[in-house]
N, C-alpha and C positions, 0 to 999 in steps of 0.2 A: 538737470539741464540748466536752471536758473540758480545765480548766488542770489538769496536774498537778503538783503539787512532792511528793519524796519526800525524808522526815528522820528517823532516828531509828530507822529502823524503820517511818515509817508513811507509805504512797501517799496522800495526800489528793487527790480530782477534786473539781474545781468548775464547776457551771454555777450560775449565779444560776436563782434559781426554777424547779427542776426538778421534776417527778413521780417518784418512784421508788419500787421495788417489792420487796422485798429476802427472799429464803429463808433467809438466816443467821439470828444472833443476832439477836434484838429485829426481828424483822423484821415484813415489812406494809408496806403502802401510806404514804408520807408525802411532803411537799412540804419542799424545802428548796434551801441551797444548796452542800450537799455531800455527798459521801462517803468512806469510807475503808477500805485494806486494811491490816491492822498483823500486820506477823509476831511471833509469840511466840517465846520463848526455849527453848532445850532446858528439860527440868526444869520444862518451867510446872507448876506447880500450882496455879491460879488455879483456884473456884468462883463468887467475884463478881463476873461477869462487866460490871455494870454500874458498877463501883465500877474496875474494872480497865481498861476501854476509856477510862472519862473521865480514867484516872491516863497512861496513855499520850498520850493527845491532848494533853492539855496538858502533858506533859513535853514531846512535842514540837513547843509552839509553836502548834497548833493551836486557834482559842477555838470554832469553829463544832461544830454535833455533827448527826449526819445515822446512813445505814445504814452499818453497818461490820462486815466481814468480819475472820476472823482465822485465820492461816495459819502453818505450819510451813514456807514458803518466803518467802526474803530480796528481800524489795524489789529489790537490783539484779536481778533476774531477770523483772521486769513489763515488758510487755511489748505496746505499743499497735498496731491496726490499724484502718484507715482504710477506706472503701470506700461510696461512694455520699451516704447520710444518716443513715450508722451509722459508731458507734467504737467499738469495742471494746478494753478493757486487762484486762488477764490474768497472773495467777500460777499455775505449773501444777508440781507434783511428784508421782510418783507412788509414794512409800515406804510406801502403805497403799493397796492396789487393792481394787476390790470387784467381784470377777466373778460374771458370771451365767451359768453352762453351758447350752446349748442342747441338748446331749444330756440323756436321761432321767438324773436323779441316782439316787444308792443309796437314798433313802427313798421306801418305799410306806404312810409310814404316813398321808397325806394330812391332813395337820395341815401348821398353816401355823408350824411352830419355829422355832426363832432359825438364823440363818447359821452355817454348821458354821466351826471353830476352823481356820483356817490361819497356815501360819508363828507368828508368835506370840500371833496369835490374842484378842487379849483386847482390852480397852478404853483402851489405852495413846493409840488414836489419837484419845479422847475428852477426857483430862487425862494428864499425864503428859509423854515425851519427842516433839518436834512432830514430825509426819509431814509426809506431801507435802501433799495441798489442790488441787485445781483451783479459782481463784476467779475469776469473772469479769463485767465489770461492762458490759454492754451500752448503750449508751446512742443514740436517736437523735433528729435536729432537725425531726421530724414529732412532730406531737399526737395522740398514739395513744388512741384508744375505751380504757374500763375493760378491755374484754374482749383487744383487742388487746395493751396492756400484760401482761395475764395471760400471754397466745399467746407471746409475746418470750420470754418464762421458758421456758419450754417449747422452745421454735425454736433458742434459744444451748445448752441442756442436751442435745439432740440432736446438735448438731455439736459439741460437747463431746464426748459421748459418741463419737461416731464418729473423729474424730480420734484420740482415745485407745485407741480399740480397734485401730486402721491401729499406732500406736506402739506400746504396751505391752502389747494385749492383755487389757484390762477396759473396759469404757463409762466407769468413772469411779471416785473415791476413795472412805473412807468417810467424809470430812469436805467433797466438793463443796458449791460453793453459785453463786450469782448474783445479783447486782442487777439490775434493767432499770430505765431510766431513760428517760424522755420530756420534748420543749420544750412547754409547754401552749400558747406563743404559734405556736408553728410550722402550718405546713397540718395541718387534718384529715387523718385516716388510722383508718378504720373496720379492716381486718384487717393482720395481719403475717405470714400462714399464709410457707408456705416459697417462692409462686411471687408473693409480693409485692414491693417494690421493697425496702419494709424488710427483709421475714425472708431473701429471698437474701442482701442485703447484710452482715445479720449473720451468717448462716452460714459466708460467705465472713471473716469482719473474725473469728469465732472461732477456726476452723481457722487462720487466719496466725498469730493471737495466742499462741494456746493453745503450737501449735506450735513457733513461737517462743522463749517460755518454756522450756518443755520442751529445747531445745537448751543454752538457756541455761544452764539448769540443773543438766542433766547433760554438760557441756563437757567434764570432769575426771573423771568418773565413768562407768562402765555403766545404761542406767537399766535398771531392774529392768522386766522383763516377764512381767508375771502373780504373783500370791500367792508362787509357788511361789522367785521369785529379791526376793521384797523383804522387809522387816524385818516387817512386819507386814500385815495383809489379811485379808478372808473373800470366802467361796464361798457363795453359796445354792443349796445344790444341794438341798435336800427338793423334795418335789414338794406341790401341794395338787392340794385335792381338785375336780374341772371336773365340771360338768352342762349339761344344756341346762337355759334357761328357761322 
């Protein structure tokens, strides 16, 4: 589905006149004929974020401008999967986990507080030295309904999440995101829930990719599993407060 060339630092995917959908930066619903993952550099300190994606693109060559993701993992580590009428391409690191314990946490104070401080705890994985990132860009050659498109978002970020919880032990980073991307000329497709043709398919095309990555990535290294063995990460352990309706 996607051309991809990577340069520079930046995966560019192209389908001419795509739908796509995107949770990151600048993100939303837009029609185009591309997209992009652009790893940052240790030390980013970038705030303008919109002033900084168009300075990279076209450093590297790129004139189109579409959704773009940006990551604390190295392009050679993207990582494509195929399966049915879904692609999937994926960059995945996980040096900033965000777990969610299932047992009762230490807070009874039933206020919904910020994520308690692990490892280093702070906002580092916001601005500052890049973290991991699970990014990944969904894409399939069915003409998915509004809602369906939405459903995609949702279908990849659970096999995201699962995947990563089987390897590292957190559902996800605290810099995750997704693009989903649909052909408007391709067959109609009203839903993508999990037992559809689409949502198996990208379940199945995340977990390879995801996974994938993640090997790639940590090839040379231990990957960190859980808060407790990576550079940075939080726990939401408070509890809030439940009622019936």
């Amino acid at each position: 589905m996607f051309e991809a060339t990577r340069r520079d630092g930046v995966c560019r995917l192209v389908r001419p006149n795509t739908r796509w959908l995107s949770t990151g930066y600048a993100g939303g619903e837009s029609r185009g004929d591309a997209a992009f993952n652009v790893t940052v550099p240790e030390g980013w300190p970038e705030t303008d974020l919109d002033a900084y994606v168009a300075r990279r693109l076209s450093a590297a060559g790129f004139d189109e401008r579409g959704p773009t993701l940006l990551t604390g993992v190295g392009q050679e580590h993207a990582r494509r999967a195929r399966f049915g009428p879904v692609e999937v391409v994926a960059t995945a690191g996980v040096s900033n986990p965000a777990e969610l314990p299932m047992a009762s946490g230490p807070s009874d104070r039933g206020d919904a507080s910020p994520a308690s401080d692990a490892a280093a705890g702070d906002d580092r994985g916001d601005r500052g030295d890049p973290v991991g990132t699970v990014n990944v860009f969904v894409g399939t050659s069915r003409s998915l309904e509004p809602g369906a498109l939405a459903n995609l978002v949702a279908v990849a970020a659970e096999a995201k999440a699962a995947t990563l919880l089987a390897h590292c032990g957190a559902p996800g980073t605290t810099t995750d995101a997704v693009v989903a991307a649909c052909d408007p000329a391709g067959d109609r497709v009203t839903f993508s829930g999990s037992a559809t043709e689409v949502g198996n398919a990208a379940r199945v095309c995340v977990r390879d990719a995801v996974r994938a990555s993640l090997d790639s990535r940590y090839d040379a290294e231990p990957m960190p599993r859980g808060v407790g063995e990576a550079r940075y990460g939080v726990v939401a352990d408070d509890r809030a407060t439940v009622s019936p309706i």
